[in-house]
LOSE-56203 format. One line per 8 residues: their letters; for each residue x, y, z of C-alpha. Coordinates in Angstrom, 3 decimals. Last residue first. Example, Ala and Ser with C-alpha at 12.3 -4.5 7.8 and 13.67 -1.06 7.14 Angstrom:
REM LOSE-56203
SA = 13.670:-1.060:7.140  12.300:-4.500:7.800
This chain:
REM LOSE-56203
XXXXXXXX = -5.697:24.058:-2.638  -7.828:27.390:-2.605  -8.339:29.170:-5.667  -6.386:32.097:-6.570  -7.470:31.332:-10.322  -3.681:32.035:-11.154  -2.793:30.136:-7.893  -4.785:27.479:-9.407
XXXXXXXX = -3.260:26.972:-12.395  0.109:27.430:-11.229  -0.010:24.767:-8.809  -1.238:23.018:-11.211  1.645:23.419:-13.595  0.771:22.839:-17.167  1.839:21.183:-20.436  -1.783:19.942:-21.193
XXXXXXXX = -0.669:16.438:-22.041  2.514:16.134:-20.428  0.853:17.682:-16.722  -1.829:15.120:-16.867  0.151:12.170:-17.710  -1.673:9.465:-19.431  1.475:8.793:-21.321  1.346:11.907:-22.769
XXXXXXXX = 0.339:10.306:-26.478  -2.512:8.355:-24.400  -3.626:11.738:-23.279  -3.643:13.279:-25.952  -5.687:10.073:-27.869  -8.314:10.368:-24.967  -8.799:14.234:-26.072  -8.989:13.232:-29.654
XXXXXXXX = -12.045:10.644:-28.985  -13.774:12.744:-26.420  -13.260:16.141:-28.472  -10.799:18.560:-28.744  -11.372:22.356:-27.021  -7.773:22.407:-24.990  -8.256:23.279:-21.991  -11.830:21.628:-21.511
XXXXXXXX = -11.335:18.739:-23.533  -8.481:17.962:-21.323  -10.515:18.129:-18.225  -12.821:15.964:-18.953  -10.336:13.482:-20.114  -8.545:13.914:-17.075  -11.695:13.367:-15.027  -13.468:10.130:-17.018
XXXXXXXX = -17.204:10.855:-16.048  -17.914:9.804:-19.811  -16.180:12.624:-21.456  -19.802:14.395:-22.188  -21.111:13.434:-18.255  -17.990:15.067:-16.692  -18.448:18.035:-18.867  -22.302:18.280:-17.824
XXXXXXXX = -20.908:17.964:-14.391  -18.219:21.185:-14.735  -20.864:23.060:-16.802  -22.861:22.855:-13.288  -19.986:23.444:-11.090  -18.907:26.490:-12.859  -16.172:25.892:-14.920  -12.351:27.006:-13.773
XXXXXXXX = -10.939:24.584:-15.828  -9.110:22.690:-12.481  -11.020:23.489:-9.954  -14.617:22.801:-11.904  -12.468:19.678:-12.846  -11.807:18.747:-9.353  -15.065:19.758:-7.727  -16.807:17.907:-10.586
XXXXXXXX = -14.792:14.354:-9.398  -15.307:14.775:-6.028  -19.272:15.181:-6.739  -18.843:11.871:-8.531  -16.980:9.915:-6.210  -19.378:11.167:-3.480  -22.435:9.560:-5.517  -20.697:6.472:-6.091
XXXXXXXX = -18.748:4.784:-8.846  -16.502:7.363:-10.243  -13.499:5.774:-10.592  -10.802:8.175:-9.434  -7.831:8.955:-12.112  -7.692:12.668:-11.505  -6.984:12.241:-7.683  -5.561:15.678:-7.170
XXXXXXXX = -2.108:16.216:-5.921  -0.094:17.734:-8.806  -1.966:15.878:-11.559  -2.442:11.784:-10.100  -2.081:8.606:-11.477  0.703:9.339:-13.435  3.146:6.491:-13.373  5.067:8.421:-10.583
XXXXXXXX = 1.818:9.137:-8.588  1.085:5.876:-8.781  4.281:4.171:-7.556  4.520:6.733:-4.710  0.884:5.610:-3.348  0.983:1.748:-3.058  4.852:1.301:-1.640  3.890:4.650:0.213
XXXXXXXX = 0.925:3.494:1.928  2.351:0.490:2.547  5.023:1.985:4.612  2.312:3.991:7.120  0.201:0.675:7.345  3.676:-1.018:8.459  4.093:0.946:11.408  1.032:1.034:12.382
XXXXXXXX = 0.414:-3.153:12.429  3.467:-3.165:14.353  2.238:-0.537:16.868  -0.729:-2.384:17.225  -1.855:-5.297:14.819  1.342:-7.126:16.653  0.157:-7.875:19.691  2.924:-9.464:21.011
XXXXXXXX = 2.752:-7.775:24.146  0.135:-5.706:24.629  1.527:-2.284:24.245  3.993:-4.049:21.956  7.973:-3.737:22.327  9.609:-1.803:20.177  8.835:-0.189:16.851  11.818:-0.934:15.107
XXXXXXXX = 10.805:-0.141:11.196  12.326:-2.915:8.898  12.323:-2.129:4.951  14.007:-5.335:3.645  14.793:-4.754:-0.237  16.401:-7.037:-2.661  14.444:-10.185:-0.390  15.398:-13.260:1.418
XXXXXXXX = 19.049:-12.741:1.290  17.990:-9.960:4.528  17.504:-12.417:6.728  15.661:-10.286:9.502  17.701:-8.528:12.259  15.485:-5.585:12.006  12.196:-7.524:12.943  9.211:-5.238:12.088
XXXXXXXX = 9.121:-6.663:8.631  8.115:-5.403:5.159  9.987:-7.851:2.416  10.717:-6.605:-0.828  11.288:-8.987:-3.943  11.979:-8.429:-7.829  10.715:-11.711:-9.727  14.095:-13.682:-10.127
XXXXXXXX = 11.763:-16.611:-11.172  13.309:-18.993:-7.872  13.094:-15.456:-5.724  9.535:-15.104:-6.301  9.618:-19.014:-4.913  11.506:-18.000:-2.135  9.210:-14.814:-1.688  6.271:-16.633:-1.272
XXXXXXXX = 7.563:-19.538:1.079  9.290:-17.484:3.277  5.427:-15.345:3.730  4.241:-18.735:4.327  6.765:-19.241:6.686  6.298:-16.112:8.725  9.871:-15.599:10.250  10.036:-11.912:9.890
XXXXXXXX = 7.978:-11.013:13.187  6.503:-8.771:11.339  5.648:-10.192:8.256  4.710:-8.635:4.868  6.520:-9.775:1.651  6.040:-7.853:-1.583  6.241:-9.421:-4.550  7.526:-7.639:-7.297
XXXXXXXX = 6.860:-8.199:-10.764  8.779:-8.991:-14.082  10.579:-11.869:-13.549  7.210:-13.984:-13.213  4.152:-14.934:-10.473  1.900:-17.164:-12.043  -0.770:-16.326:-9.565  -0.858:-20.068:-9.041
XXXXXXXX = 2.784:-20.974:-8.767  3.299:-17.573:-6.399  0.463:-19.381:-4.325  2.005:-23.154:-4.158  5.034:-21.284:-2.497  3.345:-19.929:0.610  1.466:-22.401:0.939  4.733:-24.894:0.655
XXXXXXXX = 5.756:-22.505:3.758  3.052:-23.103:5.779  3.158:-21.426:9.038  0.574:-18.790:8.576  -2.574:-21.291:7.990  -2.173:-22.993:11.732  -4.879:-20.660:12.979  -7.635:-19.125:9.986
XXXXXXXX = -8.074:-16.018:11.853  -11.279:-14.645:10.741  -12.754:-12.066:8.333  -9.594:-11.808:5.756  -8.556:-15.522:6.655  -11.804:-16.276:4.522  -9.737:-15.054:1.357  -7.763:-17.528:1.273
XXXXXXXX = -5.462:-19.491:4.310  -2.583:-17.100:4.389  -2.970:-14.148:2.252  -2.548:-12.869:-1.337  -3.375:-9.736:-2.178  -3.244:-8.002:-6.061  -1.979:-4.667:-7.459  -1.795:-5.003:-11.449
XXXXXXXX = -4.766:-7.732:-11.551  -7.668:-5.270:-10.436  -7.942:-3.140:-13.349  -6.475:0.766:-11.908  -8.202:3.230:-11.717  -6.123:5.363:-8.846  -8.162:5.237:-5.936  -10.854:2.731:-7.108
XXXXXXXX = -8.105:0.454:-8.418  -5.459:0.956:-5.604  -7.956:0.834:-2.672  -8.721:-3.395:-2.545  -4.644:-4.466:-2.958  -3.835:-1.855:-0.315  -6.660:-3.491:2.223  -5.578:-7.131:1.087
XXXXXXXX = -1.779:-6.196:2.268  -2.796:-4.699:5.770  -5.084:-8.053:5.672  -1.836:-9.856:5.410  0.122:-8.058:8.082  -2.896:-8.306:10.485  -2.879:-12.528:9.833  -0.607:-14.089:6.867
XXXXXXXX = 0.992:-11.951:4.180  1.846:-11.571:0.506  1.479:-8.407:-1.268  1.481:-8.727:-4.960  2.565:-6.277:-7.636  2.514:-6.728:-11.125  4.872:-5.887:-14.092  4.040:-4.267:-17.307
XXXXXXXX = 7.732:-3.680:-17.762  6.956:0.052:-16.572  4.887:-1.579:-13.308  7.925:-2.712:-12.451  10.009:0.147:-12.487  7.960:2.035:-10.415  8.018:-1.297:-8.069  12.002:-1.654:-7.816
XXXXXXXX = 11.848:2.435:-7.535  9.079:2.150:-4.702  11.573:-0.188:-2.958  14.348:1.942:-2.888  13.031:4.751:-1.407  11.551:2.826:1.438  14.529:1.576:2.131  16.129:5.231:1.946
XXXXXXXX = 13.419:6.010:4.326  13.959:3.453:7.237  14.664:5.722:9.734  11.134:7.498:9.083  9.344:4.498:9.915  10.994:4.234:13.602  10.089:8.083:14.121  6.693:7.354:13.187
XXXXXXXX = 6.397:4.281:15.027  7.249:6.119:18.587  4.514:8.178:18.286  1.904:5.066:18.692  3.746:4.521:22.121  3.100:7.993:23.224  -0.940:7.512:22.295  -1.244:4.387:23.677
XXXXXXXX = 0.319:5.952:26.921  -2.289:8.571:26.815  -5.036:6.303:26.278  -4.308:4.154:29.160  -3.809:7.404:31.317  -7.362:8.550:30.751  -8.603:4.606:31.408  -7.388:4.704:34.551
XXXXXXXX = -4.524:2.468:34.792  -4.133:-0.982:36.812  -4.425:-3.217:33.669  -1.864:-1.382:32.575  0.749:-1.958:35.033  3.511:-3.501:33.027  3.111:-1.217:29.832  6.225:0.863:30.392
XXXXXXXX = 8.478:-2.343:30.386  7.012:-3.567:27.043  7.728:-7.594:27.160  9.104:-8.828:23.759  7.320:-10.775:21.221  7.123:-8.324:18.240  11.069:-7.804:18.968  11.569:-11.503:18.315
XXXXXXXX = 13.222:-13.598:21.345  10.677:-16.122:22.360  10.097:-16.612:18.782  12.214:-19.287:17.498  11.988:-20.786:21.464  14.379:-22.980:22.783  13.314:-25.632:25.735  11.477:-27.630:22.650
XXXXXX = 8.315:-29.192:23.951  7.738:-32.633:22.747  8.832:-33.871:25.885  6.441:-32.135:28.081  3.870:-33.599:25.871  1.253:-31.522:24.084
């Protein structure tokens, strides 16, 4: 590059994510004991900045609950760490909760080979960003969830300009307080501070914005649900460990011996709440599955219990 094409003002030299961390100077001087320690202080410090942004948080699951009640879907849009922090949500929701693969979806900055390796260049284009939304068919009735932070990802701009254009419901996940906020309904912003490594952002940023995520994906199902008390009821059962989870929660549950608990499992097609409907309440596959559709797939409207109170009747451990 030519000194003359470079600009003496920097868009990111003054970003939080780019800052220098003052306590972090010396580093590369530090026995490793003391490396891991101060890792370990600076780490802390993204719990308390998460928790200051609750009532952000709070909103933003509502916008999504009431989403996914229109038969909305939600996308996470992102370029680099804060885009594979979107594609790892977007892969555990459906074996987590069973849900089909198009309600919680990832889309991130250069395809899905950006996933493995940094595709360079990919995060700062903005008509990307747009062309995307087009493609996924993005409409009024989801929310598209921005994740960027530094808070000037273009691509990221892109997405949620065009989500904006459809009046698709829009949250935007930055560590960059001072954000635009017009850019989305909800901007959740945890300060972290400065980087260990400065401008490392799949640190403390990267944390930070796991920990939110979590809740965006989690809260959403459990209000639609996806859960009874906090058991995983709605688990695919597609592995060996899946499976033994899922007889441990309807032996729990019923109060069957392990065994019975399986052949149950096996009877209502290794689908836990209808196993365990059957089992309170005597009906068969086909009328247990109609309960439960009746209930709204909800556990505790279709058997009208308290788990809690289930199993401190059985005085099992939770």
């Amino acid at each position: 590059m030519k000194r003359s094409e470079v600009k003496t003002e920097s868009k990111w030299q003054k970003l939080p994510t780019e800052a220098i961390n003052r306590r972090t100077l010396d580093i590369d001087t530090m026995p490793i004991e003391r490396i891991v320690a101060l890792i370990n202080r600076e780490d802390r410090r993204t719990v308390s900045a998460v928790e200051k942004v609750r009532p952000q948080i709070v909103t933003a699951v509502k916008l999504i609950v009431g989403s996914l009640a229109d038969d909305g879907r939600v996308f996470f849009v992102g370029a680099g760490t804060s885009g594979r922090l979107g594609v790892l949500e977007a892969a555990e929701v459906p074996p987590t909760f069973g849900t089909p693969p198009t309600l919680v979806r990832a889309v991130i900055a250069g395809g899905e080979a950006s996933v493995f390796r940094a595709r360079e260049g990919a995060e700062d284009n903005y008509a990307d960003g747009v062309r995307q939304m087009e493609r996924v068919k993005v409409s009024k009735r989801d929310v598209v969830i921005g994740v960027s932070a530094s808070g000037v990802t273009e691509f990221v701009r892109g997405a949620l300009t065009r989500a904006r254009r459809v009046r698709a419901r829009r949250v935007l996940v930055t560590c960059r307080p001072g954000t635009d906020r017009a850019i989305a309904d909800v901007t959740i912003a945890p300060e972290v501070g400065p980087e260990v490594i400065a401008g490392s952002t799949r640190m403390k940023a990267g944390t930070a914005t796991k920990l939110v995520l979590n809740m965006l994906t989690t809260i959403p199902m459990i209000r639609i649900g996806k859960t009874y008390g906090n058991l995983m009821v709605d688990v695919r059962t597609g592995s060996a460990k899946l499976k033994d989870r899922a007889t441990r929660m309807v032996s729990m549950v019923t109060g069957l011996a392990r065994p019975e608990a399986a052949d149950l499992l096996a009877r209502a097609r290794w689908n836990v709440k209808t196993a365990i409907v059957m089992a309170k309440t005597g009906a068969s596959h086909a009328a247990a599955r109609r309960r439960l559709r009746d209930a709204g797939d909800s556990m505790r409207v279709a058997l009208g219990e308290d788990l809690a109170a289930v199993l401190r009747r059985q005085r099992r451990k939770v």
